[in-house]
DRENPA-3360 file (N, C-alpha, C; in nm, 2 decimals, always signed):
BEGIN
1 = XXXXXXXX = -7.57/+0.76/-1.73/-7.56/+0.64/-1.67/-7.46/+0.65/-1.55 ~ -7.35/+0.74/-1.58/-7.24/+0.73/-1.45/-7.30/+0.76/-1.35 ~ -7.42/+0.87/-1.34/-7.49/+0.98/-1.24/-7.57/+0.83/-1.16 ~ -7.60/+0.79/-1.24/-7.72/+0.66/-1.19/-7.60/+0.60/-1.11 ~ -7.49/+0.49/-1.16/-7.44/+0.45/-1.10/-7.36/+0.51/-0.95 ~ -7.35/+0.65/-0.98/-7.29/+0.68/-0.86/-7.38/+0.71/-0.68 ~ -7.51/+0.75/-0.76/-7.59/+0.79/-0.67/-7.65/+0.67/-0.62 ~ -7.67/+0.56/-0.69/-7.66/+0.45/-0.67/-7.58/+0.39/-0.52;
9 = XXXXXXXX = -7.43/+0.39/-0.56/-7.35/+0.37/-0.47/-7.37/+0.42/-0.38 ~ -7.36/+0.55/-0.35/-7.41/+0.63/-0.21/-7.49/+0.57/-0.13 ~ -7.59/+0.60/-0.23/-7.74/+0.51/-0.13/-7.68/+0.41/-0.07 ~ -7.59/+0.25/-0.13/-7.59/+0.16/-0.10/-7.47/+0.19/+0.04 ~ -7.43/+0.26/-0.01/-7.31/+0.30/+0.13/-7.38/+0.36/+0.24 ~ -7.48/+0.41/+0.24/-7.54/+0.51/+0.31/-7.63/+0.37/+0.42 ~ -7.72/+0.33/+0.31/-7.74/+0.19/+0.40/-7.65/+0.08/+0.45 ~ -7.53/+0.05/+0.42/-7.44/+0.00/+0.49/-7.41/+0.04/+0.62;
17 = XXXXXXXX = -7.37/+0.15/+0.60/-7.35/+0.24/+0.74/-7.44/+0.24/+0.84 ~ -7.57/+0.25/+0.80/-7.67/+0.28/+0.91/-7.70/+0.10/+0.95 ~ -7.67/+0.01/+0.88/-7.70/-0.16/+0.94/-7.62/-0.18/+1.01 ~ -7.49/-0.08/+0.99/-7.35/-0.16/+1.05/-7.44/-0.08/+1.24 ~ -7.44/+0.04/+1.21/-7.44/+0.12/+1.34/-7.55/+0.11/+1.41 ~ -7.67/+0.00/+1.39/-7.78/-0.06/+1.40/-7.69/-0.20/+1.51 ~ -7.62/-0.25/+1.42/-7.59/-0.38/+1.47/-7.51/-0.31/+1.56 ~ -7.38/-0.28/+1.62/-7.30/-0.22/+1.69/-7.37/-0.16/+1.80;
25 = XXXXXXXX = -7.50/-0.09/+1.77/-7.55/+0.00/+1.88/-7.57/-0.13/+2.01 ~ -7.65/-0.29/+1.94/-7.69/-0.34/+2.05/-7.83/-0.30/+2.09 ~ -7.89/-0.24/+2.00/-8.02/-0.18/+2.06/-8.11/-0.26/+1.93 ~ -8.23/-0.29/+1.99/-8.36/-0.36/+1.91/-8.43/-0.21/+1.88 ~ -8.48/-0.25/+1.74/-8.52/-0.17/+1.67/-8.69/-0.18/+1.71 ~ -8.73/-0.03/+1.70/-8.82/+0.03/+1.78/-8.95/+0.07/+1.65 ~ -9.05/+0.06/+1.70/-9.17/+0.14/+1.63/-9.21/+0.27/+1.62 ~ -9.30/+0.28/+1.56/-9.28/+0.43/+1.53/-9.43/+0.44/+1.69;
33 = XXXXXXXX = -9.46/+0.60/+1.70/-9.62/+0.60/+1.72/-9.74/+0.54/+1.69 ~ -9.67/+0.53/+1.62/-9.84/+0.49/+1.49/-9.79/+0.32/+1.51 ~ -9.87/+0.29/+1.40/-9.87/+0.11/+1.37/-10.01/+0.04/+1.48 ~ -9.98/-0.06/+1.45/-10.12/-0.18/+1.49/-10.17/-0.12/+1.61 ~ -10.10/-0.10/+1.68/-10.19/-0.05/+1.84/-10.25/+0.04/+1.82 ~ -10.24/+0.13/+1.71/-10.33/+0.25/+1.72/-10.45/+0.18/+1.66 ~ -10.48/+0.11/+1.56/-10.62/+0.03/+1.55/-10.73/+0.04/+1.61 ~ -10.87/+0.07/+1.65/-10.94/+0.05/+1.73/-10.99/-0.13/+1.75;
41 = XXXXXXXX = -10.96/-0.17/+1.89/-11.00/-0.27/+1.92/-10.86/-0.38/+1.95 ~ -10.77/-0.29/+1.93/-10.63/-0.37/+1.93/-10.54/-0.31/+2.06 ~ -10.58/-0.21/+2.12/-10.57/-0.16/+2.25/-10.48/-0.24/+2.36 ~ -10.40/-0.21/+2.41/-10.38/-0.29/+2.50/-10.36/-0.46/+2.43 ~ -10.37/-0.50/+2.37/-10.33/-0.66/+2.32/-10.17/-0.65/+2.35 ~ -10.11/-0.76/+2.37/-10.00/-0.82/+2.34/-9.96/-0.88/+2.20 ~ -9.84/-0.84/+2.21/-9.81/-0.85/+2.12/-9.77/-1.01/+2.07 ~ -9.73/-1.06/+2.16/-9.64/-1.21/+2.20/-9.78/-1.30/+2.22;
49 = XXXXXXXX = -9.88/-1.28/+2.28/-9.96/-1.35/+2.33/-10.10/-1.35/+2.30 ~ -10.13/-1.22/+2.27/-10.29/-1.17/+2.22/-10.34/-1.16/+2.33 ~ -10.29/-1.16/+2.44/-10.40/-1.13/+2.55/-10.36/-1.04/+2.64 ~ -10.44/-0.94/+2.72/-10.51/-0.80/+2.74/-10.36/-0.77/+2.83 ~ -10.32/-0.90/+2.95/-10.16/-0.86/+3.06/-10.13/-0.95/+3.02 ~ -10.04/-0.98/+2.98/-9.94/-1.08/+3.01/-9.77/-1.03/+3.03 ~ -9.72/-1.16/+3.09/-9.61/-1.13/+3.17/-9.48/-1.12/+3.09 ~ -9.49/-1.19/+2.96/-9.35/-1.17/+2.86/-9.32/-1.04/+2.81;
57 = XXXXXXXX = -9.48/-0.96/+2.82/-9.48/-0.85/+2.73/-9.40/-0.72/+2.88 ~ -9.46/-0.77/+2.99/-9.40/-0.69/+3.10/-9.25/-0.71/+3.14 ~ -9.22/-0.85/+3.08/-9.11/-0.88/+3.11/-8.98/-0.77/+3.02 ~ -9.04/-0.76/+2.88/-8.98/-0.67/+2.77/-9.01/-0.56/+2.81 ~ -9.12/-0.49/+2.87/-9.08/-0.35/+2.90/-8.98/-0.33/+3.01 ~ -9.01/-0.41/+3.12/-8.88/-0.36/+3.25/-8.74/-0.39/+3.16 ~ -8.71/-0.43/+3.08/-8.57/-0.47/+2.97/-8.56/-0.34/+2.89 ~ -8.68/-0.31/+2.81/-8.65/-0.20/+2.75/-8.64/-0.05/+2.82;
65 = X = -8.71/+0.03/+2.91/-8.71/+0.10/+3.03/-8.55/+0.15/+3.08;
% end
């Protein structure tokens, strides 16, 4: 039970650390390659708006860039 509890703790420290240095960085958390755009037929969608250009989603890449 100690081994449980200790490895336990770790973990929970380990994710502490990485939320704290998440929040600190100031940086929005990012997607991988993969996920919904890779879908066929989801191409190019927006994300904000569902449609093919729009200008919020352009607005977020010149921000992110």
């Amino acid at each position: 039970m100690n081994i449980f509890l200790v490895t336990f703790l770790v973990f929970m420290l380990v994710v502490i650390f990485m939320s704290v240095g998440v929040i600190f960085s100031n940086r929005k958390i990012k997607g991988s390659c993969g996920g919904l755009n890779n879908i066929d037929g989801l191409e190019g969608d927006c994300a904000l708006c569902s449609k093919k250009t729009c200008d919020k989603k352009k607005k977020m890449e010149k921000l992110n860039a």
